[in-house]
DOGUMAR-272659 format. One record per residue (C-alpha): y, z negated, x negated; residue in three letters; residue number from 1. Coordinates in steps of 0.001 Angstrom, whole numbers, plus 500000, padded with zeros to 6 digits. Each point is the difference from the previous one (the first is absolute). Layout:
N
SITE     py     pz     px   r   k
SITE      Y      Z      X ALA NUM
...
REM end
This chain:
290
SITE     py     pz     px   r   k
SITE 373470 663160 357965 UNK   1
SITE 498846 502393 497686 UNK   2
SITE 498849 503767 500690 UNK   3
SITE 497506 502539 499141 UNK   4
SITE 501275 503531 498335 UNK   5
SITE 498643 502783 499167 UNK   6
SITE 500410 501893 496581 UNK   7
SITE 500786 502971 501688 UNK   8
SITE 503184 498462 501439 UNK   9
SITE 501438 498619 497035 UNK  10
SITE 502466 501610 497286 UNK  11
SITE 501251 499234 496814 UNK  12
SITE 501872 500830 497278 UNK  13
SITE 502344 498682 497203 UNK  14
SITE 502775 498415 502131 UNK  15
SITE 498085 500174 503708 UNK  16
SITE 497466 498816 501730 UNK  17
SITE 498564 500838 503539 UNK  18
SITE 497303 499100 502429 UNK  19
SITE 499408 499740 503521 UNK  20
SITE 498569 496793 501376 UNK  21
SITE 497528 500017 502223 UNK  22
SITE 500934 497451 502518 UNK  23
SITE 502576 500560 501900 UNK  24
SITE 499925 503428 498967 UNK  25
SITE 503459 499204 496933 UNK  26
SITE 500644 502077 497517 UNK  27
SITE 501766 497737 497151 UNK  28
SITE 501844 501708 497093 UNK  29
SITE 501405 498497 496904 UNK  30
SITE 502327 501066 497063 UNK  31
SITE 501897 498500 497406 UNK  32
SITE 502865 499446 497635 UNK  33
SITE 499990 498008 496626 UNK  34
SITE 500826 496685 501779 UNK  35
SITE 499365 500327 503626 UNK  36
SITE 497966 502118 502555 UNK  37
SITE 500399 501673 503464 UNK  38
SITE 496753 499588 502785 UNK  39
SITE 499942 502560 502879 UNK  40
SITE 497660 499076 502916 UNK  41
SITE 499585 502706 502134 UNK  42
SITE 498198 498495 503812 UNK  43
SITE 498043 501519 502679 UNK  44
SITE 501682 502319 502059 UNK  45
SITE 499403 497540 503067 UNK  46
SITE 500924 497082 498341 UNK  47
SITE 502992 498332 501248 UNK  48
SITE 499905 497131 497800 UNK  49
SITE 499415 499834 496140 UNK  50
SITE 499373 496818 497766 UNK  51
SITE 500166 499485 496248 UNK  52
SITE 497419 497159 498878 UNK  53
SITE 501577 498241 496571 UNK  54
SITE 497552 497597 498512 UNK  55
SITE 501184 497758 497174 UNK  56
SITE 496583 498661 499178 UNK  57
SITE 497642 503460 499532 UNK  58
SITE 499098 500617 495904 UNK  59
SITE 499947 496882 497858 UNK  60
SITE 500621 496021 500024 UNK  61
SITE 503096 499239 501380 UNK  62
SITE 501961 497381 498429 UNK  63
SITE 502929 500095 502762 UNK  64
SITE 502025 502494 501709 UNK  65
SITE 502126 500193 502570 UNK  66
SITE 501865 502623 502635 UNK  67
SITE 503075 500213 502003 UNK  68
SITE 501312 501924 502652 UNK  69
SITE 503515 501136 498961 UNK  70
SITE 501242 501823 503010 UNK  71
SITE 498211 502558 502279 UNK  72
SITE 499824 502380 497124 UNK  73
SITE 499042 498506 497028 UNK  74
SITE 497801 497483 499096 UNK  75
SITE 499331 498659 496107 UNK  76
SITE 497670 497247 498164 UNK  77
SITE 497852 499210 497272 UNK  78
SITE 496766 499620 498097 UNK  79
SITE 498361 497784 497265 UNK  80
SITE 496876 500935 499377 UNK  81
SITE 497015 499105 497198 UNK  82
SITE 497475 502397 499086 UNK  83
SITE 499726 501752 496751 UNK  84
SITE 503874 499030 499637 UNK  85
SITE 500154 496378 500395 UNK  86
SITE 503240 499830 500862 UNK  87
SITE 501491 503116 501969 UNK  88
SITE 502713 500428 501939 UNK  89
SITE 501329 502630 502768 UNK  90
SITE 502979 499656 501858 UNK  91
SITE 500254 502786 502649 UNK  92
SITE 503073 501420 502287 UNK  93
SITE 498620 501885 502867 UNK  94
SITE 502327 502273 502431 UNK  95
SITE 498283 501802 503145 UNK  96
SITE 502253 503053 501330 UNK  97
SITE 499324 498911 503971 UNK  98
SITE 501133 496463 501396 UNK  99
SITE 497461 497503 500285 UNK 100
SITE 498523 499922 503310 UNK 101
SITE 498171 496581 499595 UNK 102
SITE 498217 498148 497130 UNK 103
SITE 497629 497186 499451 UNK 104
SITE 499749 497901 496769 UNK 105
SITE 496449 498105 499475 UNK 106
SITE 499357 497127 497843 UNK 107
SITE 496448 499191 498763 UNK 108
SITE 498939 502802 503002 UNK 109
SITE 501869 498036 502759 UNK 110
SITE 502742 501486 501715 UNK 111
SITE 502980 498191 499927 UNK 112
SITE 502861 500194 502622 UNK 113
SITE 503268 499978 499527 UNK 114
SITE 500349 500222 496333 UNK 115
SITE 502013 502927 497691 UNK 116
SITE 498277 498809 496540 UNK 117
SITE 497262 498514 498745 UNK 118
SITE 499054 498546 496828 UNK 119
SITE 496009 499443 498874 UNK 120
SITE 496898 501080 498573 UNK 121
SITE 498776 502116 502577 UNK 122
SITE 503319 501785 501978 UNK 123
SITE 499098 503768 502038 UNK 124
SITE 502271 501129 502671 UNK 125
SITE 500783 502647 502434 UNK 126
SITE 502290 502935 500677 UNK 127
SITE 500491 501600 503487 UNK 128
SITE 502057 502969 500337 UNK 129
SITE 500604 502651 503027 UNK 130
SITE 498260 503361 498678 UNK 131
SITE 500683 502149 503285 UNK 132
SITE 502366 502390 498140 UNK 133
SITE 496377 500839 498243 UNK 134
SITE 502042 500100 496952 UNK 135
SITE 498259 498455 497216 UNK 136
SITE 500921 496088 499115 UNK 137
SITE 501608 500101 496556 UNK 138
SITE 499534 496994 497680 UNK 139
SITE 502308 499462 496790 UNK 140
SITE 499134 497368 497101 UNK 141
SITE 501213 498569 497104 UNK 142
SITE 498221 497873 497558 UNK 143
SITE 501069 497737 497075 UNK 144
SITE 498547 497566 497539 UNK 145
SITE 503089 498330 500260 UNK 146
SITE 501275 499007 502824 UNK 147
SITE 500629 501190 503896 UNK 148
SITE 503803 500959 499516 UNK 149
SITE 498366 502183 496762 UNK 150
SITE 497497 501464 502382 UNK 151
SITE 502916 501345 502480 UNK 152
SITE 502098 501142 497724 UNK 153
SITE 497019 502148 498424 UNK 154
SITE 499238 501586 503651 UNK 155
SITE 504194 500367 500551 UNK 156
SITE 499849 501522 496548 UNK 157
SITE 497511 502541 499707 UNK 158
SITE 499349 500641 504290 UNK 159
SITE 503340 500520 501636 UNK 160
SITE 499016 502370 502884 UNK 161
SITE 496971 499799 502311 UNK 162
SITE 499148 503654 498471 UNK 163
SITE 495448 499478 499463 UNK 164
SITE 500331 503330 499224 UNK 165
SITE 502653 500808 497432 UNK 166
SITE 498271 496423 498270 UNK 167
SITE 496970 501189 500058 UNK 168
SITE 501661 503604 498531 UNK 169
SITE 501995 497414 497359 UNK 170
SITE 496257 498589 498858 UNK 171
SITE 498964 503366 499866 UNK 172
SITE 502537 501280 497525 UNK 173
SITE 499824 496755 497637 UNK 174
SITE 496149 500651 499771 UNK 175
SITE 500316 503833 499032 UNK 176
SITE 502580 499236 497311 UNK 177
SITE 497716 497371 498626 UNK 178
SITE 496770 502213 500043 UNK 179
SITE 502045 502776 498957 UNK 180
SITE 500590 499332 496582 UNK 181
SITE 496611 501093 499288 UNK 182
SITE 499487 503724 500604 UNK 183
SITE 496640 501547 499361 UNK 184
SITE 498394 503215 500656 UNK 185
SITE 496878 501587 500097 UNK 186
SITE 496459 498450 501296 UNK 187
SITE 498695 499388 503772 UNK 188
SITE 501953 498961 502286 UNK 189
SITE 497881 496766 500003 UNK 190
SITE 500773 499508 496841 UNK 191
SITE 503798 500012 500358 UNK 192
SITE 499524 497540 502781 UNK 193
SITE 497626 497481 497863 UNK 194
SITE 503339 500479 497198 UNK 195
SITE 502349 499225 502485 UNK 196
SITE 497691 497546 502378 UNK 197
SITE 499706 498061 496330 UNK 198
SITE 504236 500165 499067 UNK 199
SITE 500188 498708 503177 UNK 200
SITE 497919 497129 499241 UNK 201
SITE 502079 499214 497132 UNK 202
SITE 502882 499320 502129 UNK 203
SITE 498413 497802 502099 UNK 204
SITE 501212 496682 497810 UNK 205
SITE 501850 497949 498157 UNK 206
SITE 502523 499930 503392 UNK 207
SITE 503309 499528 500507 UNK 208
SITE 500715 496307 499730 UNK 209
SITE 504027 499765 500015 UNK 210
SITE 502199 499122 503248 UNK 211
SITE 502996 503383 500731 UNK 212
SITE 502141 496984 498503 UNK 213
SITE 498262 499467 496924 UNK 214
SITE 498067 496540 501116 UNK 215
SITE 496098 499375 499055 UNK 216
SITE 497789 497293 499848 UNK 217
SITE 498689 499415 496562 UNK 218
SITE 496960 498318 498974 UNK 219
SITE 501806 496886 499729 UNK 220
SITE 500100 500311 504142 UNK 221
SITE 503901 500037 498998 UNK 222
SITE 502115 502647 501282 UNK 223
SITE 502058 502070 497643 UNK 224
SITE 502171 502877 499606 UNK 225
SITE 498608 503136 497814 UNK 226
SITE 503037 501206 497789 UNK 227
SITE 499594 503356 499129 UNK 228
SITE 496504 500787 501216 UNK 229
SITE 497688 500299 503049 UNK 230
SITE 497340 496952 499838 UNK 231
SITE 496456 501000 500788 UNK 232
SITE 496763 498780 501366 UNK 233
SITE 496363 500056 499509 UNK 234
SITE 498786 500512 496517 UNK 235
SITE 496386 500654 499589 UNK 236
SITE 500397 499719 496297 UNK 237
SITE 496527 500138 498536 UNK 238
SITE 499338 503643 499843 UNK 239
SITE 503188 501546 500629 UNK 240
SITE 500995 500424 496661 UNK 241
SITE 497322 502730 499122 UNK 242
SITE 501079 502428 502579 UNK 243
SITE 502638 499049 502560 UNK 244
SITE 502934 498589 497936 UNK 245
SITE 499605 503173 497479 UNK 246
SITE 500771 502423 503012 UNK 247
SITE 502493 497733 501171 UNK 248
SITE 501901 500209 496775 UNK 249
SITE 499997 504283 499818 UNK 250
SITE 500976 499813 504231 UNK 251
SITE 501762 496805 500583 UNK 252
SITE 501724 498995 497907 UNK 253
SITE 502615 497827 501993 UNK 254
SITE 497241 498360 501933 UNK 255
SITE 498363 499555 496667 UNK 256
SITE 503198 497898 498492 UNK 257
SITE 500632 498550 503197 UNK 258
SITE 496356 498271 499519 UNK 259
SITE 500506 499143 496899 UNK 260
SITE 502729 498139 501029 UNK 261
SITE 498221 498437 503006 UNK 262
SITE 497552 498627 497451 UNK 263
SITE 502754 498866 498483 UNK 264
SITE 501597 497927 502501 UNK 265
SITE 496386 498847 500739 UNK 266
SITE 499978 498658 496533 UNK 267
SITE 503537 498018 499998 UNK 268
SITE 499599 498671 503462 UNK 269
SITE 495992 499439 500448 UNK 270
SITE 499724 498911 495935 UNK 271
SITE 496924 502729 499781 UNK 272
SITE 499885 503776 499419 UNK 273
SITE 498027 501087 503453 UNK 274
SITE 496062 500351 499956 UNK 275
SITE 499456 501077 503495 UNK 276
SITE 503252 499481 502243 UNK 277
SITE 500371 500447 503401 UNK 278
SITE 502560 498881 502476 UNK 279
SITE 501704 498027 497450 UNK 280
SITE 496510 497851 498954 UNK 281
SITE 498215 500444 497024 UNK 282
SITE 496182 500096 500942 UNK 283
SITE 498793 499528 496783 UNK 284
SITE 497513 502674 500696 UNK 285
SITE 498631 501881 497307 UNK 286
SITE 501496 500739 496485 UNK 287
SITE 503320 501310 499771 UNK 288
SITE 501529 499621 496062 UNK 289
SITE 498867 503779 499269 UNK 290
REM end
């Protein structure tokens, strides 16, 4: 099921992505929020009929999952995967703007008939929905590491409206007020982009790991409440300390407590000071005691 692109259809930029697949002619758009996302598949102008593939099993080894239709709307599950994480979880609330038209749940690639979840190692299911009004199929998910009531109340938290644009606007504006607390002048324009292509890439990580209510999943696999501060994830600790925590002090210096904090909480709950976290595991990858 998957599809050739071409470079020259795709976009991107901080907070957006864009790019036009191939077969079947659909151009799929994506933006974000801290928490959750919003998808906007846009069909062929003679298409009738659009479907949304979900596959539970794509990436790494899955330990279980498991998916459930909720209504004709909305549709939620989860994921337990091993990779470089041992142990990760994702619980995941998804909410599609049109009324399902018809869906298919597969287990271990056979069809199965009749059923509205599905539990197993190998889970991918199907999403009809009429696309005659040609008006592109809008797609809105929230994630957690907690739990699948966390992961709605994320998406009913930070996406209230079916709005791609003003989200995409939203993502646009939280970018330029991180990027712009560095102002510089003078050089090519070249070099401005390499500064700002490489703030950018300080931003990419540690992530927001901390449920709208508070709730994370700590390295103990527990789940528990930050007090006071946002909990974060993925710490690539063994160089960081030269360059990237220094800036992080002089321009965020929140983010830079709430860390702190984080490693922390990592500490009491997970009995260790992190090395290389991610997802709540510690992958022991590394040094990390700078």
């Amino acid at each position: 099921y998957a599809s050739p692109f071409s470079h020259k259809k795709e976009k991107a930029s901080p907070g957006y992505y864009e790019v036009l697949l191939k077969k079947g002619n659909i151009k799929a758009a994506l933006t974000t929020s801290f928490r959750s996302g919003m998808q906007s598949y846009t069909f062929d102008a003679a298409a009738t009929e659009g479907k949304i593939l979900l596959d539970l099993q794509h990436r790494d080894l899955v330990i279980e999952s498991s998916l459930e239709i909720v209504n004709d709307h909305e549709i939620r599950g989860m994921r337990r995967s091993r990779s470089w994480a041992t142990n990760q979880y994702l619980f995941f609330y998804m909410r599609f703007e049109k009324p399902i038209k018809e869906y298919g749940i597969a287990v271990n690639d056979e069809l199965q008939k009749g059923i509205n979840s599905a539990n197993g190692k190998n889970i991918k299911a199907f999403f009809s929905f009429d696309v005659k009004d040609k008006k592109p199929l809008l797609v809105k998910v929230g994630i957690s590491g907690v739990s699948m009531d966390n992961a709605k109340q994320n998406l009913d938290t930070e996406i209230k409206d079916w709005n791609f644009t003003a989200l995409k606007t939203k993502a646009e504006k939280e970018w330029n007020k991180e990027l712009g607390k560095i102002e510089i002048k003078g050089g090519t324009k070249d070099q401005q982009v390499a500064f700002y292509s490489a703030l950018y890439h300080t931003m990419l990580s540690p992530n927001i790991y901390t449920d709208a209510n508070g709730e994370f999943r700590g390295t103990d696999k527990q789940v528990h409440k930050a007090e006071g501060f946002t909990n974060y994830s993925v710490f690539s600790l063994w160089d960081t300390h030269r360059a990237l925590h220094p800036l992080m002090s002089i321009i965020n210096r929140k983010r830079t407590g709430d860390w702190i904090n984080t490693f922390l909480a990592q500490y009491k709950h997970g009995g260790m000071l992190p090395v290389w976290e991610l997802s709540g595991n510690e992958t022991y990858c590394m040094i990390g005691y700078h």
